[in-house]
DRENDREN-752771 format. One record per residue (C-alpha): residue number from 1; residue in one letter; x, y, z. Coordinates in pm, 1 decimal, decimal comma. Layout:
// DRENDREN-752771
r pos NUM	code A	xx X	yy Y	zz Z
...
***
This chain:
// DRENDREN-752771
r pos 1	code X	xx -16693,2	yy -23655,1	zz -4819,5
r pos 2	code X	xx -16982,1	yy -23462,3	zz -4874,6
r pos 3	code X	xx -16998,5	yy -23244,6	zz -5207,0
r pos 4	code X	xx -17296,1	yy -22993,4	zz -5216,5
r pos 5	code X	xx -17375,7	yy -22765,6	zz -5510,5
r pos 6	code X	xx -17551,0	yy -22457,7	zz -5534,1
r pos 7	code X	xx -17660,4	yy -22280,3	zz -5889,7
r pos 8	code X	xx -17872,5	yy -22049,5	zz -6020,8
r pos 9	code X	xx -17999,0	yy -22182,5	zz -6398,5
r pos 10	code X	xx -18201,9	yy -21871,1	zz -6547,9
r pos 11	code X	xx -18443,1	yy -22119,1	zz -6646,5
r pos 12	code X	xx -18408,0	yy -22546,9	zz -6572,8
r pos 13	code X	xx -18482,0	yy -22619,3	zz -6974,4
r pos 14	code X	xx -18275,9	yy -22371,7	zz -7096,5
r pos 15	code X	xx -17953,5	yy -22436,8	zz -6874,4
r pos 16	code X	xx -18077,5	yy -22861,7	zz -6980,7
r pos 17	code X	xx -18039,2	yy -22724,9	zz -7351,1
r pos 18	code X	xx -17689,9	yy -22615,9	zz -7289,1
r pos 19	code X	xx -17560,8	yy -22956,9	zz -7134,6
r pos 20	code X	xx -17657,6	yy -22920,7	zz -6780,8
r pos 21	code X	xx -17746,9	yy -23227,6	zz -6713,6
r pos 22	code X	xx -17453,4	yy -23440,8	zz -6844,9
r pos 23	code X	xx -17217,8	yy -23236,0	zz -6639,5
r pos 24	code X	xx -17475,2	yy -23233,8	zz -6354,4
r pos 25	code X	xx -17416,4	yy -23603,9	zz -6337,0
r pos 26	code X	xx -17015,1	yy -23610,6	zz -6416,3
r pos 27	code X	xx -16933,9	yy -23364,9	zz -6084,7
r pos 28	code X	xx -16997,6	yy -23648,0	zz -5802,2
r pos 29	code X	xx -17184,1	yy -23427,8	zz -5616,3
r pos 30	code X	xx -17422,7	yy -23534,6	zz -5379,7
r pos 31	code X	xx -17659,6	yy -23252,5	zz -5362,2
r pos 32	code X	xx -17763,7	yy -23011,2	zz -5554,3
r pos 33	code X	xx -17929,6	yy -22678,9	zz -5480,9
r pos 34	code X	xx -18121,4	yy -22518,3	zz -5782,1
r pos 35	code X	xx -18271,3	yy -22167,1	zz -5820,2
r pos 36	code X	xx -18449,8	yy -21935,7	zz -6047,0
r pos 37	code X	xx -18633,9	yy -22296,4	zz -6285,9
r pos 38	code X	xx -18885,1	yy -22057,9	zz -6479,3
r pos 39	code X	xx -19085,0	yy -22382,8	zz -6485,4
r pos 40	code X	xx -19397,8	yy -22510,5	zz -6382,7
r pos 41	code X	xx -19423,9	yy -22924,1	zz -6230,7
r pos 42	code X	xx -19599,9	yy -22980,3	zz -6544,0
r pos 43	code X	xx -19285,5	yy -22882,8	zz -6744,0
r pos 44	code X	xx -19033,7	yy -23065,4	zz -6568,1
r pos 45	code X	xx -18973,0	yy -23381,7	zz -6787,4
r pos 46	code X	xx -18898,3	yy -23712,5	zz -6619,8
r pos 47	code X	xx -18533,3	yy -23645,6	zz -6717,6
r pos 48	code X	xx -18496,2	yy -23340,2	zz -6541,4
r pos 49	code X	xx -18727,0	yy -23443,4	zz -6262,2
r pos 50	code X	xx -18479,7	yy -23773,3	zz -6191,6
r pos 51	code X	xx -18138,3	yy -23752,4	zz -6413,0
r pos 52	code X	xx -17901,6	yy -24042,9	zz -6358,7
r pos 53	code X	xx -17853,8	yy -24102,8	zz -5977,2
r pos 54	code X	xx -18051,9	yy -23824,6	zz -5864,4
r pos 55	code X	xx -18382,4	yy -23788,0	zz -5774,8
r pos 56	code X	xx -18510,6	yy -23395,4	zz -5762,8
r pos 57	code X	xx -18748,8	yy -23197,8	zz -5567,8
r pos 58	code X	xx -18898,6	yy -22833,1	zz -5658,7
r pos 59	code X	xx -19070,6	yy -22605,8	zz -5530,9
r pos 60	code X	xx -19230,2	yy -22373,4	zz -5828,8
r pos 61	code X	xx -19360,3	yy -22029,7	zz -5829,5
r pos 62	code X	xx -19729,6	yy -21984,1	zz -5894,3
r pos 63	code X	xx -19655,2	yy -21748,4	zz -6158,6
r pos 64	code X	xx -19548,8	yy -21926,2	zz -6455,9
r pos 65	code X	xx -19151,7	yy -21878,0	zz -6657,4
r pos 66	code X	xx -19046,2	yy -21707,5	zz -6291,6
r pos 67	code X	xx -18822,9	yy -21850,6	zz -5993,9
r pos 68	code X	xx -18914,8	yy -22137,0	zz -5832,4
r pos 69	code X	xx -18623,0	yy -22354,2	zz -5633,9
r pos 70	code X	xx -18525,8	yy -22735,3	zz -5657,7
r pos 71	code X	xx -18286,8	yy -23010,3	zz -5487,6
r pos 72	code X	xx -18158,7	yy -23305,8	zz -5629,9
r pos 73	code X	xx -18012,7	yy -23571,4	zz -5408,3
r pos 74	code X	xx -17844,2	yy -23897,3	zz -5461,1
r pos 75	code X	xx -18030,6	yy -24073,9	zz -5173,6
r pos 76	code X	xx -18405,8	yy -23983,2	zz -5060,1
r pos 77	code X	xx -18470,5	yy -23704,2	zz -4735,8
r pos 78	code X	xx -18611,6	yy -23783,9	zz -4401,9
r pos 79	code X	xx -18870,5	yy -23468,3	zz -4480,0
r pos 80	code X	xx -18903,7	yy -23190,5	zz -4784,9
r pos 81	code X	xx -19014,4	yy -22867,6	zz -4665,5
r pos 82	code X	xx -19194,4	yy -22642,4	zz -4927,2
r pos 83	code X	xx -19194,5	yy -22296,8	zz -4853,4
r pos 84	code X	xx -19208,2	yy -22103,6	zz -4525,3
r pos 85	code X	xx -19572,8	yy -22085,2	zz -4460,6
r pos 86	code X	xx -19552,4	yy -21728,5	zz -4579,1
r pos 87	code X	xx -19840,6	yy -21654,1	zz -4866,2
r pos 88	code X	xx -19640,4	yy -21379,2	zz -5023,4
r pos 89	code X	xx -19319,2	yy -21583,8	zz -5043,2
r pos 90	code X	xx -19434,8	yy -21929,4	zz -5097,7
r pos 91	code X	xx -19610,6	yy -21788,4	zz -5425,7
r pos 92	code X	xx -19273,9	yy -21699,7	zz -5590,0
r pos 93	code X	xx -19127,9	yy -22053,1	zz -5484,2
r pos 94	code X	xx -18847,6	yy -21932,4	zz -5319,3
r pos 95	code X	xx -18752,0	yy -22172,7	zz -4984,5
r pos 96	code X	xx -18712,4	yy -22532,7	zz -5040,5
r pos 97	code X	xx -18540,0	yy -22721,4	zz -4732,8
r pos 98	code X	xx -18461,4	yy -23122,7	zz -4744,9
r pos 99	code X	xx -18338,0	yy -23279,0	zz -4416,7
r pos 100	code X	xx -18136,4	yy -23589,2	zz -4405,0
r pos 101	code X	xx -18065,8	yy -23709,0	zz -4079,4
r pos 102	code X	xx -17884,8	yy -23436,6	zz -3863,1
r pos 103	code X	xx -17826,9	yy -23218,3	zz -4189,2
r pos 104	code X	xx -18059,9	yy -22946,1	zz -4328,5
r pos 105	code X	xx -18037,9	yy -22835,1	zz -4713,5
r pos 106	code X	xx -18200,9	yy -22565,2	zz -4867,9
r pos 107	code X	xx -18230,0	yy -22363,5	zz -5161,3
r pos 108	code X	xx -18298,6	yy -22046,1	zz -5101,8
r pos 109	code X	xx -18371,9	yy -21763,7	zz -5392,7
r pos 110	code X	xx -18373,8	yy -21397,2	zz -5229,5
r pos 111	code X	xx -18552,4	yy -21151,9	zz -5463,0
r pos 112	code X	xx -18376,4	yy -20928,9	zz -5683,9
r pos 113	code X	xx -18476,3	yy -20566,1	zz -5621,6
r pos 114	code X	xx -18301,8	yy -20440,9	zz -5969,4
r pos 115	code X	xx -18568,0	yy -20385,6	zz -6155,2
r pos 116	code X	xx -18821,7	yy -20177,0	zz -5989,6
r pos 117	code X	xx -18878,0	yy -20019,8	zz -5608,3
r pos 118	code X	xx -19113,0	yy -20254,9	zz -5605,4
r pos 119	code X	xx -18904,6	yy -20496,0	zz -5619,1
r pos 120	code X	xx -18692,0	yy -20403,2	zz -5406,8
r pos 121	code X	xx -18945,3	yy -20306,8	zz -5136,3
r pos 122	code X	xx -19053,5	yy -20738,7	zz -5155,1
r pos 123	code X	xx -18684,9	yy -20773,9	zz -5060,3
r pos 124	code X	xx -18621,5	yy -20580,8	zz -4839,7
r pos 125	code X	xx -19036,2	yy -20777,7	zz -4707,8
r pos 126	code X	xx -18836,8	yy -21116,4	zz -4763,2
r pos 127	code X	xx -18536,8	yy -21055,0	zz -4574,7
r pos 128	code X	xx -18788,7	yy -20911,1	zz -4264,1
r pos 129	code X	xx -19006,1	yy -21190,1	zz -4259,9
r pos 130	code X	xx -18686,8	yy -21433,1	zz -4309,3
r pos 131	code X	xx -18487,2	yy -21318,1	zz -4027,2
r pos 132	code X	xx -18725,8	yy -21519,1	zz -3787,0
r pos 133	code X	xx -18652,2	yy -21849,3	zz -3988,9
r pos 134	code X	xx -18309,7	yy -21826,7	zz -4012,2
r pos 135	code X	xx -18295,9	yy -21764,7	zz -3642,9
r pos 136	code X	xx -18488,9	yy -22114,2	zz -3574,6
r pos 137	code X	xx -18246,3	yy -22300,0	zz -3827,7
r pos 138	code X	xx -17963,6	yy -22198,8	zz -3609,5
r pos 139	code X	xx -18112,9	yy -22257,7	zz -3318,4
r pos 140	code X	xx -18319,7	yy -22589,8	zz -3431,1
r pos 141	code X	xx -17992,9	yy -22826,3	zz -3336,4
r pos 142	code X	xx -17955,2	yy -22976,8	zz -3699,8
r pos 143	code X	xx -17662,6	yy -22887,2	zz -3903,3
r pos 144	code X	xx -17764,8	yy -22639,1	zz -4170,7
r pos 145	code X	xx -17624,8	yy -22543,5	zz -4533,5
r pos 146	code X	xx -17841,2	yy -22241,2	zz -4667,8
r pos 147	code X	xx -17765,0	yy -22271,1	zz -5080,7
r pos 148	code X	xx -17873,0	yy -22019,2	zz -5316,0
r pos 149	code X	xx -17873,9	yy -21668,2	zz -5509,4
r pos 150	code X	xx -17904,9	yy -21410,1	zz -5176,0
r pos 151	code X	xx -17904,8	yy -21156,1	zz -5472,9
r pos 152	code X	xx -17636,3	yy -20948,0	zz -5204,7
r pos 153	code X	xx -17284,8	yy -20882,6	zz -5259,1
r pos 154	code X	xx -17128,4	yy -20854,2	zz -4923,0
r pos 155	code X	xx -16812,1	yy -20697,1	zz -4883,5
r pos 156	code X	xx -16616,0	yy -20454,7	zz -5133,5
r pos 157	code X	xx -16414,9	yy -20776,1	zz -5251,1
r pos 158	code X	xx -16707,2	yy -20954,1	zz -5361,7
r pos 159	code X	xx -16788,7	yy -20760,2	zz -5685,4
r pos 160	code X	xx -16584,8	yy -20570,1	zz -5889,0
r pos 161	code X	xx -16694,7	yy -20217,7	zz -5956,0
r pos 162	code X	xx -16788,2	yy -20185,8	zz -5571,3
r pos 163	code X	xx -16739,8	yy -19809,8	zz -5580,6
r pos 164	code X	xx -17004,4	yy -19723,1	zz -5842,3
r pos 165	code X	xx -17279,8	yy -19951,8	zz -5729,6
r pos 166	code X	xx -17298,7	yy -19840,1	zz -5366,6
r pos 167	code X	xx -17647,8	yy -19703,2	zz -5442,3
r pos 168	code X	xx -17743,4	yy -20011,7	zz -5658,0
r pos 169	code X	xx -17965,2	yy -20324,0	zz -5545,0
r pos 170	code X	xx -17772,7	yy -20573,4	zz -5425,4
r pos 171	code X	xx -17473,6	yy -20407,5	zz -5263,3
r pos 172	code X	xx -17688,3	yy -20125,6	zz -5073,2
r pos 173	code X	xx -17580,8	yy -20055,5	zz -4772,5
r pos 174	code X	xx -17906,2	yy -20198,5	zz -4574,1
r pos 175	code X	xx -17861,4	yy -20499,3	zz -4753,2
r pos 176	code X	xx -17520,4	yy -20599,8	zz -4697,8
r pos 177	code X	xx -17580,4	yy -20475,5	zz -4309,7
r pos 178	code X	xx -17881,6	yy -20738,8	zz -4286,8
r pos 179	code X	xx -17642,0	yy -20991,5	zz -4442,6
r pos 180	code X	xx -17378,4	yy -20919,4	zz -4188,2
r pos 181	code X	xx -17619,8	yy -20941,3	zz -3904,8
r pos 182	code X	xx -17677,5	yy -21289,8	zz -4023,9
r pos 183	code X	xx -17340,0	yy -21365,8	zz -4004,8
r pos 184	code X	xx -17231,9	yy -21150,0	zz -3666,1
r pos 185	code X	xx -17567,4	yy -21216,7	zz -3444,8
r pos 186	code X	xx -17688,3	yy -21555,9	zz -3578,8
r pos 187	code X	xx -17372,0	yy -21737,2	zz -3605,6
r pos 188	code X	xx -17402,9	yy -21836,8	zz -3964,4
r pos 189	code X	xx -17091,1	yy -21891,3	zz -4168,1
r pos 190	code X	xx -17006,4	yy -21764,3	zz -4545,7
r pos 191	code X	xx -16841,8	yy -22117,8	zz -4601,6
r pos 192	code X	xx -16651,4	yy -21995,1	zz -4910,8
r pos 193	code X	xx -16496,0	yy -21664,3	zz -4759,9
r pos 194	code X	xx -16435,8	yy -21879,4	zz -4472,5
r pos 195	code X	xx -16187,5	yy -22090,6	zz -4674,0
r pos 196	code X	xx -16072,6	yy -21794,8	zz -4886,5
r pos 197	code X	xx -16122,4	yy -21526,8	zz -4664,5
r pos 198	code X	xx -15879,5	yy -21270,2	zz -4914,8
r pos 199	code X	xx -15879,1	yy -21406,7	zz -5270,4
r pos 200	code X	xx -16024,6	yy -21164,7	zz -5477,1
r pos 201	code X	xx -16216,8	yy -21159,6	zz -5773,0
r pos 202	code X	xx -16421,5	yy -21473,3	zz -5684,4
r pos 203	code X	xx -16760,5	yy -21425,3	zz -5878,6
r pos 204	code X	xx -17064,8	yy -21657,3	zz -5956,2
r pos 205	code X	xx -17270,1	yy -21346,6	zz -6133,6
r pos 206	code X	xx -17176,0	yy -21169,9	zz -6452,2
r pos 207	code X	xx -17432,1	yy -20950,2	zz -6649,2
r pos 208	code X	xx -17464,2	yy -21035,4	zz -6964,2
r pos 209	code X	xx -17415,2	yy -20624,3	zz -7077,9
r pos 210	code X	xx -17083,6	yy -20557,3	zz -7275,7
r pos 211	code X	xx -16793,5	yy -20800,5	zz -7204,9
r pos 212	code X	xx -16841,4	yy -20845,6	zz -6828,4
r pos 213	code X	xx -16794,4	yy -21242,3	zz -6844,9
r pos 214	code X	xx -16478,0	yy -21213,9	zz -7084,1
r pos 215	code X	xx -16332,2	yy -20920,2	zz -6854,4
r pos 216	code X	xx -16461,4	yy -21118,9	zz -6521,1
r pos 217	code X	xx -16672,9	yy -20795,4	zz -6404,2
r pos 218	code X	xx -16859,6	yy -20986,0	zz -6205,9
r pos 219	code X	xx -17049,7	yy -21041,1	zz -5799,4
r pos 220	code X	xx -17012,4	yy -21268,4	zz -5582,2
r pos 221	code X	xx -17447,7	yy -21312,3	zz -5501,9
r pos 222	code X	xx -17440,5	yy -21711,7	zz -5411,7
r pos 223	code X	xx -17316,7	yy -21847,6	zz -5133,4
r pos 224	code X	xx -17329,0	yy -22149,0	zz -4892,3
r pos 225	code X	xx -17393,6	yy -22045,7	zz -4590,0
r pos 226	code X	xx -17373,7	yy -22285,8	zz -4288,4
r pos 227	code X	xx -17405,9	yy -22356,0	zz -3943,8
r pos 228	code X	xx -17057,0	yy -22363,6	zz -3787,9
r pos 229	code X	xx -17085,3	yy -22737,9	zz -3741,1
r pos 230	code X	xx -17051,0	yy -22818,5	zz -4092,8
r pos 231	code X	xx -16892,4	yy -22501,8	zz -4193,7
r pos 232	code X	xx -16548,0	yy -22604,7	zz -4013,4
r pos 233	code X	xx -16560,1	yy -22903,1	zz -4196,4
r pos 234	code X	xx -16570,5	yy -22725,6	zz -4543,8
r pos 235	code X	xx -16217,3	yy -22830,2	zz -4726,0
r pos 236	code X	xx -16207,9	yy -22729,0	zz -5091,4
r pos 237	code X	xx -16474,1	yy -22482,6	zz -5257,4
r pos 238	code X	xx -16447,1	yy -22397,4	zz -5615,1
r pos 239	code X	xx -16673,0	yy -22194,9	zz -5875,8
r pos 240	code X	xx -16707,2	yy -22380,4	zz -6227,9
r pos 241	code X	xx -16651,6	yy -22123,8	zz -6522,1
r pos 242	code X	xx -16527,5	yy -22381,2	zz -6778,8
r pos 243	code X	xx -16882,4	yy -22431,8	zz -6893,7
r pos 244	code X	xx -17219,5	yy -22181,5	zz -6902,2
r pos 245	code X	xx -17557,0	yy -22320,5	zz -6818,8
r pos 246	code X	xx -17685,5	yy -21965,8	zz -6712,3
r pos 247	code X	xx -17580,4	yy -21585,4	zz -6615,5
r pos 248	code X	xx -17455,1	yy -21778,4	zz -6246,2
r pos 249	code X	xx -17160,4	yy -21993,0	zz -6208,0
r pos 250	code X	xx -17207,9	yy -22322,7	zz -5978,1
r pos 251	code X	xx -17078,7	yy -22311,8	zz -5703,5
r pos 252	code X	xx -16941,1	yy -22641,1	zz -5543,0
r pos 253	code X	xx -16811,2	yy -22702,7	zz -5186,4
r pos 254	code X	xx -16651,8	yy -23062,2	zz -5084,5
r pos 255	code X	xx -16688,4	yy -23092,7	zz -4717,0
r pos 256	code X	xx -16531,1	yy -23365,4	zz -4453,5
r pos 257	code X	xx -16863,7	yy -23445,6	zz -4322,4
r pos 258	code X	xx -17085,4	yy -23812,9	zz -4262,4
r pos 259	code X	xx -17377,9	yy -23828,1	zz -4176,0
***
C-alpha cells in the first residue's frame, strides 16, 4: 500500500507551531506533498528539513515568506526535479517532482489569481506555459501523481456557494475549462472524484471570513491528480478536518500500488 499526502500549510513554521509534525509522522504515509512553506532553505530547521522517518525536499520561492513547494519521503528518489526550467515560475517555487522508480511525485502550487488581475493574468501565464509539461508527464511512460493546491474548483459540487462565485478566481469559467481539458484531452485522472464521483460537500479550502470552517463553506482546490495507471489503483481517499495546521485540509489517498 502506498499512502500519499498532499497539503497546503500557509506557512511550514507556522502549521510546525500547531503540531504538524507529530501528526505528520503518526499518519503512515509514505509521501508527502507540501505547498505554499513561506520559507527560505535557510529557515527550514533540521527538524522540519528531516522529521522522524522522513527525509524532505523543497523547492523555495526567491521571494522570501511566499510559496515555495516541498516532498518528504520515507525512502530517498532516483532524481529531484526543481522547477520547470521556466524563469517566471521557478522564481515563485512552484513545481517540485521526485521520481522513484516507475512513479513520479510532485507538488505542484498553481497561483492564486484572487487578489489582483495581476495575479490572475500569471495564472492564467502558468497554466499556458504548464499545459506543455503536463502533456510530457502523461506521455513520459512513468506513472504520475500531480499533488497540490490547483487554486481551481472544478465542478458546481466542489464548492459550496457555486452560484455566486461564477465570476470569481478560481471557479471562472476559463479556468475550470483548462482543468477539464486536462482531464478530457490528456487523460489525467481527479483520483478523489474518481472514488467519490457524487459525495458532496468534500472541501480542503475554507476562508477564514465569518464562520465558513464551522458552517463547512468551503472548495474543493487540492487534488491528486494521476495518470490512469495508478489512479485505478486508488482505494480509500479521505480529507483530515479533526486537526488545523493551515486554511487547507490534507488530503490523503491510500493506493494498492508497489513499486
Amino acid at each position: 500500500m502506498l499512502r500519499i499526502i498532499s497539503l497546503n500549510l500557509n506557512g511550514i513554521r507556522s502549521a510546525v507551531n500547531k503540531g504538524f509534525l507529530p501528526w505528520l509522522q503518526a499518519q503512515n504515509a509514505d509521501l508527502v506533498c507540501l505547498q505554499e512553506l513561506k520559507a527560505q532553505q535557510a529557515d527550514l530547521s533540521e527538524e522540519i528539513c528531516a522529521p522522524g522517518a522522513f527525509r524532505g525536499w523543497f523547492h523555495c520561492a526567491e521571494k522570501r515568506g511566499y510559496s515555495g513547494v516541498g516532498i518528504y519521503a520515507r525512502r530517498r528518489p532516483n532524481k529531484v526535479v526543481e522547477g520547470l526550467g521556466i524563469a517566471e515560475i521557478d522564481a515563485e517555487g512552484r513545481y517540485l517532482q521526485a521520481d522513484f522508480g516507475k512513479l513520479s511525485v510532485v507538488s505542484l502550487y498553481l497561483p492564486s489569481g484572487s487578489s489582483s488581475e495581476e495575479r490572475q493574468t500569471a495564472k492564467f501565464r502558468f497554466m499556458e506555459l504548464f499545459w506543455p509539461q503536463l502533456a510530457a508527464l502523461r506521455a513520459s511512460g512513468q506513472e504520475v501523481v500531480l499533488c497540490g493546491d490547483w487554486n481551481i474548483a472544478h465542478q458546481n459540487i466542489d464548492l459550496k456557494n457555486w452560484r455566486s462565485n461564477q465570476k470569481n478566481s478560481g471557479f471562472l469559467p476559463e479556468e475550470r475549462q483548462w482543468l477539464s481539458r486536462v482531464f478530457d484531452e490528456l487523460g489525467w485522472v481527479d483520483v478523489f472524484r474518481q472514488l467519490y464521483p457524487g459525495t458532496p460537500d468534500q472541501y480542503t479550502w475554507w476562508s477564514n471570513r465569518g464562520q465558513a470552517w464551522a458552517k463547512n463553506v468551503g472548495w474543493r482546490i487540492d487534488y491528486q491528480v494521476g495518470t490512469a495507471g495508478i489512479a485505478e489503483t486508488a482505494v480509500r481517499a479521505s480529507i483530515f478536518k479533526e486537526q488545523r495546521f493551515s486554511d487547507h485540509a490534507p488530503l490523503i489517498i491510500d493506493y494498492d500500488w508497489k513499486s
